[in-house]
KESETOR-154683 format. One line per 2 residues: number of its first residue (from 1); their letters; for each residue y, z, x of N, C-alpha, C, O. Coordinates in pm, whole numbers. Last residue first. Example, Ala and Ser with C-alpha at 12.3 -4.5 7.8 and 13.67 -1.06 7.14 Angstrom:
! KESETOR-154683
2) SA) -225 708 1285 -106 714 1367 3 787 1290 114 804 1341 | -569 780 1319 -450 780 1230 -330 780 1320 -332 846 1424 .
***
This chain:
! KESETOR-154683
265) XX) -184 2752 -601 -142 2850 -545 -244 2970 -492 -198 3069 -436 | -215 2483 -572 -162 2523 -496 -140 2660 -462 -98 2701 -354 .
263) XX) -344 2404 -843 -464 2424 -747 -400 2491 -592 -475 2538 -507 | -125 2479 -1027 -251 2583 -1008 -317 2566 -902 -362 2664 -842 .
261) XX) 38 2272 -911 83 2399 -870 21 2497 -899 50 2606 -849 | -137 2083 -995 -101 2100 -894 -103 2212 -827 -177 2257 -739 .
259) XX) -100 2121 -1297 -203 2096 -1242 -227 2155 -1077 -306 2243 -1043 | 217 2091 -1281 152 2181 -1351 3 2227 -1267 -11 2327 -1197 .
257) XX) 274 1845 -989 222 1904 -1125 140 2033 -1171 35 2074 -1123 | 527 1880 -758 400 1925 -759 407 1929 -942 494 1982 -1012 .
255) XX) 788 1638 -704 734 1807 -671 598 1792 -741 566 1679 -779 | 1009 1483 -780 841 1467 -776 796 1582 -672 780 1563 -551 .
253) XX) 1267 1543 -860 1115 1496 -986 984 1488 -895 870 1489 -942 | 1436 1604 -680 1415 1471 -772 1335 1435 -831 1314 1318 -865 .
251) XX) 1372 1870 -617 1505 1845 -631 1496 1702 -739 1541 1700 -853 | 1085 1854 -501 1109 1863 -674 1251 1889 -721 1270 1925 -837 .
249) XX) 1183 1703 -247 1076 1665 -392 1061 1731 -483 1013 1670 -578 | 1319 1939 -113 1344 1780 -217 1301 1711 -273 1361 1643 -356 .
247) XX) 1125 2109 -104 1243 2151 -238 1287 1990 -221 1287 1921 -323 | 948 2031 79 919 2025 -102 1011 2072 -199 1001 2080 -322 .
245) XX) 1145 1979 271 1036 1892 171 1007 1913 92 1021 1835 -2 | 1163 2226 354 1310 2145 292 1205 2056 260 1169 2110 156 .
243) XX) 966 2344 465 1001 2433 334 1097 2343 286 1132 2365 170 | 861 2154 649 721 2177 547 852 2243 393 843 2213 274 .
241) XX) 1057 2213 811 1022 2071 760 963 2092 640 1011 2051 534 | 1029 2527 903 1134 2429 825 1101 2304 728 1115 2299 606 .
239) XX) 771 2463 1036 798 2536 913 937 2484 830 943 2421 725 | 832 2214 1241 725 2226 1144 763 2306 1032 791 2246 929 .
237) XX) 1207 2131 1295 1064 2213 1367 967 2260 1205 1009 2313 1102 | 1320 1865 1292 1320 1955 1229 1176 2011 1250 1067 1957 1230 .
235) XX) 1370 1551 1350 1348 1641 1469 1363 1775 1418 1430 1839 1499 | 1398 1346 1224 1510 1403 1192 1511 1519 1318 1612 1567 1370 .
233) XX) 1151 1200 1261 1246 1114 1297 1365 1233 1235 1449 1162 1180 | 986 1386 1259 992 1301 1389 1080 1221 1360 1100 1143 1453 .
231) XX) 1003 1590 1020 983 1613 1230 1009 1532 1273 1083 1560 1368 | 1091 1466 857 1166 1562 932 1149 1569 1061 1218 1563 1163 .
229) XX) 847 1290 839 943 1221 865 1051 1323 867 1153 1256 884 | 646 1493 761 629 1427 876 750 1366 921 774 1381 1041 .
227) XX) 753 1602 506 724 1679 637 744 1577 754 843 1579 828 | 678 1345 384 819 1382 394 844 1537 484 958 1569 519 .
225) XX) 391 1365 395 497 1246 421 640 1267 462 701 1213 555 | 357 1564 274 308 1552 410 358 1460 514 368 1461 637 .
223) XX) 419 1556 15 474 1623 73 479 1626 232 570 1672 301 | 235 1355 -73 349 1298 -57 460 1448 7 576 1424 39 .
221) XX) 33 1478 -34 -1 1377 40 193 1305 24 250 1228 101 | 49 1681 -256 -29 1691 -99 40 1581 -11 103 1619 88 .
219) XX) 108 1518 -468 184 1607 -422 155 1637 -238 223 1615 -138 | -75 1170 -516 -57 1316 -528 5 1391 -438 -19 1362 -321 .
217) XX) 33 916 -512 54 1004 -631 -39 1140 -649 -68 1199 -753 | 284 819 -255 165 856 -316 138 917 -426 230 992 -458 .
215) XX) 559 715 -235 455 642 -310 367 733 -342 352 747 -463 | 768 803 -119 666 913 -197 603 829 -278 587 863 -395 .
213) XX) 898 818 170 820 732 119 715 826 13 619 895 47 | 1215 804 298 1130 946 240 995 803 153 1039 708 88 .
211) XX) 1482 727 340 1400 685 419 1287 735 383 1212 697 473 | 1639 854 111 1680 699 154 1569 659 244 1545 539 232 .
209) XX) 1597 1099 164 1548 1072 22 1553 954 63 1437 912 57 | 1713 1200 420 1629 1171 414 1554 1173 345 1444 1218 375 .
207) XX) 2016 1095 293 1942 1046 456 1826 1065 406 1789 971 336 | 2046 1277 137 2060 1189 113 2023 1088 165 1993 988 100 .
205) XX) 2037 1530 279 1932 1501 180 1989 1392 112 1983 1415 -9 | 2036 1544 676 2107 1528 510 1998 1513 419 1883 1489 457 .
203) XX) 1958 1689 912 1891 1586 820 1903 1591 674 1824 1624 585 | 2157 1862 1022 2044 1798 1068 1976 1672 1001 1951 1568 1061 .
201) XX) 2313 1950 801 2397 1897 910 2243 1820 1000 2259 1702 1034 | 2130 2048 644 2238 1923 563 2291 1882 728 2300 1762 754 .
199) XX) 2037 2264 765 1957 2150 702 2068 2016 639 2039 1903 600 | 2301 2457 770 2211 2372 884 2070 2265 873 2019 2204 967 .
197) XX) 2294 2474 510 2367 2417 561 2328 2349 697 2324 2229 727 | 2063 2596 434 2085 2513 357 2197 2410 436 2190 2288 426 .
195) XX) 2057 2827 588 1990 2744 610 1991 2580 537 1935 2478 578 | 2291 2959 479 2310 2911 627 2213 2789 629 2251 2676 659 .
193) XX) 2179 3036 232 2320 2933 242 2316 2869 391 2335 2749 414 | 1987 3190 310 1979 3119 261 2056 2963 214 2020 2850 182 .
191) XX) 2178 3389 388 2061 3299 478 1999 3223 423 1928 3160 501 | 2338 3458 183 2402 3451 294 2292 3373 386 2339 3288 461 .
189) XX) 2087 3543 30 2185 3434 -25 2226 3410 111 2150 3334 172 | 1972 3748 145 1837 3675 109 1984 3526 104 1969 3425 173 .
187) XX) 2157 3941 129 2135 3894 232 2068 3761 287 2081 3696 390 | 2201 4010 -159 2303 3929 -41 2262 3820 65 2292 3703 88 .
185) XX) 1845 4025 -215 1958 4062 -245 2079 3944 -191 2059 3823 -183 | 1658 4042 83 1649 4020 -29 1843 4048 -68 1934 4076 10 .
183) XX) 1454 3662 275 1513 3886 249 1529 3897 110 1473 3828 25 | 1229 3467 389 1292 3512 240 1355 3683 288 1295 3784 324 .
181) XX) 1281 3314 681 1241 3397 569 1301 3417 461 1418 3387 438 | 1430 3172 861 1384 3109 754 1314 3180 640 1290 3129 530 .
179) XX) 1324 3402 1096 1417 3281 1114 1337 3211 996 1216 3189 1005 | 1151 3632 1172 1244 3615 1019 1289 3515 1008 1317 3495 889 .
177) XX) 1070 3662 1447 971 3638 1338 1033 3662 1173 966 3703 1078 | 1324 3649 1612 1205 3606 1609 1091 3578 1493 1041 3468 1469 .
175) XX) 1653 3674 1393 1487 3730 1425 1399 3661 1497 1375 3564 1425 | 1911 3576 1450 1833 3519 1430 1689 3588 1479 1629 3558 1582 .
173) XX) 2219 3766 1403 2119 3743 1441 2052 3690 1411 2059 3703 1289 | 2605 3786 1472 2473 3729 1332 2327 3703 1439 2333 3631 1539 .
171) XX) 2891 3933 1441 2817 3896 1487 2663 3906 1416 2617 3990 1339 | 3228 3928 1464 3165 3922 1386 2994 3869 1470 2992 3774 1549 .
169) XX) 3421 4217 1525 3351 4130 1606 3239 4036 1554 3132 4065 1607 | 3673 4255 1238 3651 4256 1401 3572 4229 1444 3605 4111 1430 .
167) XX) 3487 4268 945 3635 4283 1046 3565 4289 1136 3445 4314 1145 | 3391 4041 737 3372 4114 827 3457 4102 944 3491 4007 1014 .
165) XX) 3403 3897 378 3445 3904 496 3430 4036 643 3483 4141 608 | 3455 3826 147 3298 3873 188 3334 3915 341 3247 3977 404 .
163) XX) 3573 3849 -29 3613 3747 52 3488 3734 132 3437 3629 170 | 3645 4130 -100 3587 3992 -255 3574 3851 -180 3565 3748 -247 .
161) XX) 3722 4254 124 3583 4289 27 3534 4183 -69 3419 4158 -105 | 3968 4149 162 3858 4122 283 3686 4146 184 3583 4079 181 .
159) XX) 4101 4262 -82 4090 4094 -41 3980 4074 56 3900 3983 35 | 4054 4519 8 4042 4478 -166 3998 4337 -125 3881 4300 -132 .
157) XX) 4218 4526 233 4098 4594 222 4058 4525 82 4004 4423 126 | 4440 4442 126 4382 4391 268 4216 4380 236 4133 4290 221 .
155) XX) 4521 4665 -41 4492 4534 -77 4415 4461 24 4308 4417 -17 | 4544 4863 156 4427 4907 61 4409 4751 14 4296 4703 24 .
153) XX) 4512 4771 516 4586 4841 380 4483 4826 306 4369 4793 339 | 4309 4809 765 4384 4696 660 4447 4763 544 4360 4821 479 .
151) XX) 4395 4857 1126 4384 4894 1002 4403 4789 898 4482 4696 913 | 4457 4583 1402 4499 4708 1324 4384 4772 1161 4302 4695 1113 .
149) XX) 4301 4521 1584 4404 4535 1588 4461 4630 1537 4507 4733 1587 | 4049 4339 1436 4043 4498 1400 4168 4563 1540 4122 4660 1600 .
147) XX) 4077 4084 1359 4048 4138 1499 4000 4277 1551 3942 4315 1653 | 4130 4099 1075 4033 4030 1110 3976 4073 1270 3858 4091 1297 .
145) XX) 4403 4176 1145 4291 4275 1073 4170 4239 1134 4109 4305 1218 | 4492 4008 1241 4523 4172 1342 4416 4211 1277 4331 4279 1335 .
143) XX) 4528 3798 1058 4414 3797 1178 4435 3918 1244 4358 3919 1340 | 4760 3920 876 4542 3960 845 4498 3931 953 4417 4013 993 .
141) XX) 4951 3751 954 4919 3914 992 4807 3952 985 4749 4012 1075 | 4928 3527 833 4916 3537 952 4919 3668 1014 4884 3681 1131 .
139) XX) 4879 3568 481 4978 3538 566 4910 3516 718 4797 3470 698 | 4671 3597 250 4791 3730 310 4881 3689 410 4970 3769 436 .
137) XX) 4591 3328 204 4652 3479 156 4767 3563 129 4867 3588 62 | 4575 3197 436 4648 3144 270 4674 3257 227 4792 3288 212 .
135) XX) 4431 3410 558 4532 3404 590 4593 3335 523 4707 3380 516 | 4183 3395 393 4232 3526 405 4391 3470 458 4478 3499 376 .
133) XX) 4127 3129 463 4111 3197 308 4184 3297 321 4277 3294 240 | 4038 3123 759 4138 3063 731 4174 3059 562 4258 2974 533 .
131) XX) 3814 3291 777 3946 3345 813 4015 3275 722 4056 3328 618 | 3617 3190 613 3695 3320 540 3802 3359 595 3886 3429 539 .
129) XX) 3624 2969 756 3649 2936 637 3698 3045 608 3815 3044 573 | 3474 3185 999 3581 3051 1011 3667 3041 839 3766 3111 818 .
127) XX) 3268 3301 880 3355 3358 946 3484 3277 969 3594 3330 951 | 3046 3156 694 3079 3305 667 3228 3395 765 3276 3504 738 .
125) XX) 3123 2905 758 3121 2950 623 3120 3133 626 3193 3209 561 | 3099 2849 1053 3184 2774 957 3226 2842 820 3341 2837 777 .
123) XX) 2881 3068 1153 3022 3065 1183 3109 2976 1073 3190 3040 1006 | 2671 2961 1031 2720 3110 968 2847 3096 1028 2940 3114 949 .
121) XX) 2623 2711 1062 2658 2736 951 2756 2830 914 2853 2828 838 | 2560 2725 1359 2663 2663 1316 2742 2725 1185 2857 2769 1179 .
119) XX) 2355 2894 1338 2464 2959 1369 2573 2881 1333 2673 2932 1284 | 2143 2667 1214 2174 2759 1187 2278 2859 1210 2308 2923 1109 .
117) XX) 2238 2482 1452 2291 2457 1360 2278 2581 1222 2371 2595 1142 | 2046 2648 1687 2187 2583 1655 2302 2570 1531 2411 2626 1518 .
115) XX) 1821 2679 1514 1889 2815 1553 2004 2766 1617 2093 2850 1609 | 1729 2371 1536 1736 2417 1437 1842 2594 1421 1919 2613 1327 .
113) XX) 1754 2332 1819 1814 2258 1731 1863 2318 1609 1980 2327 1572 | 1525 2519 1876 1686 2549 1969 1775 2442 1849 1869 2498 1794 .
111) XX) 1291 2433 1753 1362 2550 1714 1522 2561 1803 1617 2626 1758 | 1287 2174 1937 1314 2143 1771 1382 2298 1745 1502 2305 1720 .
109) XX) 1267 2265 2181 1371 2154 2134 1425 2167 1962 1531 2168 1900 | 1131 2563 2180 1117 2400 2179 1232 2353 2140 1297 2415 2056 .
107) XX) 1248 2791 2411 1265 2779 2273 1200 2670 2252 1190 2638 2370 | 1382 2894 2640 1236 2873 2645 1225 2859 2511 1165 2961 2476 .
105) XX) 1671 2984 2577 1652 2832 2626 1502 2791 2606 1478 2678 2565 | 1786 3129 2302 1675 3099 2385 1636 3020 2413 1567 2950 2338 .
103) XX) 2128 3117 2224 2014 3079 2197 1879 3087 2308 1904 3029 2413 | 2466 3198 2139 2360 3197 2229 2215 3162 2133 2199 3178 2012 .
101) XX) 2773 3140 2068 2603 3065 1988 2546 3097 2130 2578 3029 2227 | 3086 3268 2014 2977 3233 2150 2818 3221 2030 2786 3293 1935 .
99) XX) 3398 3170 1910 3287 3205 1884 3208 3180 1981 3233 3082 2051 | 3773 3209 1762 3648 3142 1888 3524 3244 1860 3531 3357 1810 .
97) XX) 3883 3385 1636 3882 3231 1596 3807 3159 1681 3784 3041 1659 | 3853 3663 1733 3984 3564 1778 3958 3435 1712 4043 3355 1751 .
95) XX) 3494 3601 1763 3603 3689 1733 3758 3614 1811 3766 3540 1909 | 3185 3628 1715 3292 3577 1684 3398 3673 1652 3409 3767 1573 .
93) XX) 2787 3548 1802 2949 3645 1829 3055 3558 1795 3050 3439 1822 | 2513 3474 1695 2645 3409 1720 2722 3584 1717 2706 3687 1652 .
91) XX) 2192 3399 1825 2251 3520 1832 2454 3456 1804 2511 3400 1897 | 1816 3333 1856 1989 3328 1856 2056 3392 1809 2003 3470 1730 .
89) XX) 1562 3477 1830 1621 3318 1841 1755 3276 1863 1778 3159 1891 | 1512 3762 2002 1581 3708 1901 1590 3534 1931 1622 3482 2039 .
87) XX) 1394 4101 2111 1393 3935 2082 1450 3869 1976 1439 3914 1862 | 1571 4358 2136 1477 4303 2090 1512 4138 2102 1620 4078 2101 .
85) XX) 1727 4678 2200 1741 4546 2262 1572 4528 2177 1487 4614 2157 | 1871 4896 1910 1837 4898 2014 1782 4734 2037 1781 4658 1940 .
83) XX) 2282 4859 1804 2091 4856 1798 2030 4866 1887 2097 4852 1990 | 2494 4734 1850 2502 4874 1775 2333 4887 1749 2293 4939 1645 .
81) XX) 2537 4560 2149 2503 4565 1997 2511 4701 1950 2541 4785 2035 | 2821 4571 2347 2722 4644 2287 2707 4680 2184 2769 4762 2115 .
79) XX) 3080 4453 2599 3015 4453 2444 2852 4467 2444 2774 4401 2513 | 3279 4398 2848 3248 4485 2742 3198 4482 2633 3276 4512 2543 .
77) XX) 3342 4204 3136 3362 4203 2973 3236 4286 2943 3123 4265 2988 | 3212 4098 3365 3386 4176 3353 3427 4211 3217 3542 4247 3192 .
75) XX) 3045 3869 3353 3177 3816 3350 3291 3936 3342 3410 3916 3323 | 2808 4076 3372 2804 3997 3478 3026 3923 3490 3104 3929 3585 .
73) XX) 2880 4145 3068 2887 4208 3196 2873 4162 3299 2957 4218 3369 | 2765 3925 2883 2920 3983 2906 2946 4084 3019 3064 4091 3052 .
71) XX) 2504 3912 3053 2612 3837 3028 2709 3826 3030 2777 3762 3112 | 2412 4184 2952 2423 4140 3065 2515 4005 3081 2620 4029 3140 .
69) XX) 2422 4151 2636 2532 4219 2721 2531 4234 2824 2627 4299 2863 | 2210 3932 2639 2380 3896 2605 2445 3990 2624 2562 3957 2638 .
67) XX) 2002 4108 2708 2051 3987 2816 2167 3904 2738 2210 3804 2796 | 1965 4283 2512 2023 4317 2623 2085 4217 2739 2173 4234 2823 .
65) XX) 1862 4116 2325 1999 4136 2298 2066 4209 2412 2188 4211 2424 | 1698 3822 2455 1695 3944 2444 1848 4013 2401 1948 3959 2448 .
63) XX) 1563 3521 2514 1664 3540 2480 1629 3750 2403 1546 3778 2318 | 1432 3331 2734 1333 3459 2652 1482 3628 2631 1498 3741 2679 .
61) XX) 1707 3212 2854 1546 3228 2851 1538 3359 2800 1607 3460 2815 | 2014 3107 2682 1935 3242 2781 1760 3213 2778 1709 3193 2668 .
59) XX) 2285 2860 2709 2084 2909 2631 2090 3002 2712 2161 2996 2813 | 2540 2897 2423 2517 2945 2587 2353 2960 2572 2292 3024 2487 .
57) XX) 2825 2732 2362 2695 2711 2332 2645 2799 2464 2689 2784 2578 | 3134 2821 2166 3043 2765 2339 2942 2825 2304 2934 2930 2241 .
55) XX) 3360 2689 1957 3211 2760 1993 3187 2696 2128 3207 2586 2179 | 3586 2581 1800 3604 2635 1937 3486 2789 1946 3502 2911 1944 .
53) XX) 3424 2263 1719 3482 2408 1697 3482 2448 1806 3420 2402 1902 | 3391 1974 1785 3438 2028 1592 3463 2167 1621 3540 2213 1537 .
51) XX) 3340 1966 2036 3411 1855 1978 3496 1900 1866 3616 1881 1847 | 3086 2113 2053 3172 2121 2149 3365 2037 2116 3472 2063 2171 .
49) XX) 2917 2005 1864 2983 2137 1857 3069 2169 1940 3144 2261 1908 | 2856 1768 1967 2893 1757 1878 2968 1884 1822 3065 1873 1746 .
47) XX) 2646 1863 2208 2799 1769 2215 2915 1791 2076 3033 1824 2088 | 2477 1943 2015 2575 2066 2108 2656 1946 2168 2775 1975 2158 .
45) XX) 2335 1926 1818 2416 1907 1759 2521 1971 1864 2622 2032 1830 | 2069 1714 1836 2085 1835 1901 2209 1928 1819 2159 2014 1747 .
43) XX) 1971 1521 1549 2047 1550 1634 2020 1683 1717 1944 1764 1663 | 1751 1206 1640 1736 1323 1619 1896 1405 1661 1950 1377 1769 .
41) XX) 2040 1045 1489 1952 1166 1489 1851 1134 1587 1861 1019 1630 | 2427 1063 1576 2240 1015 1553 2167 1119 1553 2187 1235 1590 .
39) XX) 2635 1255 1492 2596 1217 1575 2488 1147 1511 2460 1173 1394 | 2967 1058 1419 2873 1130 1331 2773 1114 1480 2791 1025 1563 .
37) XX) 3287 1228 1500 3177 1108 1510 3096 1180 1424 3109 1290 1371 | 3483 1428 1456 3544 1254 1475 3480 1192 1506 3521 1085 1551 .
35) XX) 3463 1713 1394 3406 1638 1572 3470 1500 1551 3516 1455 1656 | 3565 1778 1187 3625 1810 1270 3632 1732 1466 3704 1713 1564 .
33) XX) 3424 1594 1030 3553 1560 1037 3673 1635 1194 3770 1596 1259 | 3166 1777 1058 3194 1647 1072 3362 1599 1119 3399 1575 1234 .
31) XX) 3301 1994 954 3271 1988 1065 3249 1839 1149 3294 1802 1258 | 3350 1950 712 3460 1966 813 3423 1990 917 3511 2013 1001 .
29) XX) 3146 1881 532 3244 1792 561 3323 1842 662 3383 1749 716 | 2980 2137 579 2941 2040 644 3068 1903 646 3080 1834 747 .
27) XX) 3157 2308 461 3133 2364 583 3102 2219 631 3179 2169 713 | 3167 2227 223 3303 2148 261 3244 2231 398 3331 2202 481 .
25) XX) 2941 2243 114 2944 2094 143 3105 2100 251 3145 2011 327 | 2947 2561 109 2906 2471 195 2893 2330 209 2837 2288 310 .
23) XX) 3148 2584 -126 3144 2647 31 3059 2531 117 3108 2435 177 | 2963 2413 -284 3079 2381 -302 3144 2451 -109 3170 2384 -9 .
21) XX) 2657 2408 -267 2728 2501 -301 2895 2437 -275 2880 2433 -153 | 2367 2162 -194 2472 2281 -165 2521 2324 -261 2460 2303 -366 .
19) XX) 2219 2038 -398 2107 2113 -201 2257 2231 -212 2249 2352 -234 | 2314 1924 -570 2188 1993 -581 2166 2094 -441 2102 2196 -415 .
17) XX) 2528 1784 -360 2544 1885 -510 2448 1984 -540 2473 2104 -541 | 2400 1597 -280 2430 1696 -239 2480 1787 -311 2432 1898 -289 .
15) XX) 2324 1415 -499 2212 1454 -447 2249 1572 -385 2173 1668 -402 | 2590 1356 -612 2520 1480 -730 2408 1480 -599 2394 1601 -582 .
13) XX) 2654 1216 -397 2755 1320 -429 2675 1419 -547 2701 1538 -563 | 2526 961 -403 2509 1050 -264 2590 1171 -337 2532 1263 -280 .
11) XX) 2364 954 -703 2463 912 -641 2455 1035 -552 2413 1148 -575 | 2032 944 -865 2159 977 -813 2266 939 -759 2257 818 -779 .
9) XX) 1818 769 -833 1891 759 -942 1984 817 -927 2076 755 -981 | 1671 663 -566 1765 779 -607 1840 713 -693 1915 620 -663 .
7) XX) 1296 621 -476 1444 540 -547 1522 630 -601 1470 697 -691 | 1176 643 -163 1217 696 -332 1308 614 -333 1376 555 -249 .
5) XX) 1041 337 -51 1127 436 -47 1156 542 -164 1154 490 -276 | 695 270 10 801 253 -101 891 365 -102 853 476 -141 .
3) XX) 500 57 229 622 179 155 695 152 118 770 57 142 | 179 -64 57 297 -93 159 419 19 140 428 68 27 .
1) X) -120 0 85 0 0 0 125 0 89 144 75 185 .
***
């Protein structure tokens, strides 16, 4: 049987619609916009981050939270997690409007990609965007807040709380064995958004519904398909792949039958 692309009854603007959130399409439009290319895929996305934000990319081998305050210590600089030291996939710090993305260089390609653009996210949308929200605001004084400079008054305080926002050093971890998990509550959303976003910046869901071959007519076999074509032509590490596949197949109807989803579970 020869391939047969899905056919998107959609338009590129309701397909992303479905995957994002309003926050996050405009995380991924402005970053784009911010770098002034689109990259190819497979992407890495660290030229490209170098270009759209004022992030520096830093790999550490067998990435530890003690070996990012060796780091800042080796350079003459002061900072210590509030935890004790453990393994981690990556790690973003942010503060002043600049940001550091460490990552574990002994990582594969695909997870360093993926815990890239994962931090990407959280900086654009949970720290970037809320600055520049807060200061429409309140003005250009809040970044003292934002820096923790100063105290925030009670409104400050009121606005930073409905803003979601976190004073002074903002900083986000990537678990070893949580990266992509389900949590719960907030938290479960806030990572959940990230991942959503760093999946749109890697391998759009418009991109890869346009190239996605779901001829087959059973679920198995057309999920496997569209796994496969993350990994190797979008470069999205196995678990990932396997979990944004089948939400875009039943984003557009062809997800798993009734039937199916008994013998699946």
């Amino acid at each position: 049987m020869s391939h047969q692309p899905l056919r998107i009854w959609r338009t590129t603007n309701e397909i992303t619609a479905m995957w994002l959130d309003s926050a996050s399409q405009e995380a991924v439009e402005r970053f784009w916009q911010q770098c002034g290319e689109v990259e190819p895929y497979p992407r890495s996305l660290e030229r490209s981050l170098s270009l759209a934000l004022p992030v520096v990319l830093v790999k550490l081998p067998h990435l530890k939270l003690q070996g990012v305050e060796s780091w800042f210590a080796q350079r003459s600089a002061t900072f210590q997690f509030n935890c004790r030291s453990r393994a981690v996939r990556g790690c973003l710090l942010a503060y002043g409007g600049h940001g550091l993305i460490f990552v574990d260089g002994a990582d594969p390609e695909d997870e360093r990609r993926f815990t890239v653009a994962h931090e990407v996210a959280h900086f654009i949308v949970d720290y970037w965007l809320v600055r520049e929200r807060a200061c429409a605001k309140f003005g250009g004084q809040i970044i003292e807040v934002f820096d923790g400079v100063r105290r925030p008054s009670v409104s400050e305080r009121v606005g930073a709380l409905l803003a979601g926002a976190q004073l002074g050093v903002y900083t986000k971890l990537i678990e070893r064995d949580e990266a992509g998990a389900a949590t719960q509550g907030a938290v479960y959303q806030i990572e959940d958004r990230a991942d959503r976003v760093a999946l749109a910046l890697l391998a759009p869901p418009e991109d890869v519904l346009a190239e996605a071959d779901t001829s087959a007519v059973n679920f198995t076999l057309r999920h496997e398909s569209v796994s496969e074509l993350l990994c190797t032509r979008f470069g999205l590490p196995a678990s990932a792949g396997a979990t944004y596949a089948r939400s875009l197949l039943e984003s557009v109807g062809r997800g798993p039958s009734w039937v199916e989803t008994l013998r699946l579970r």
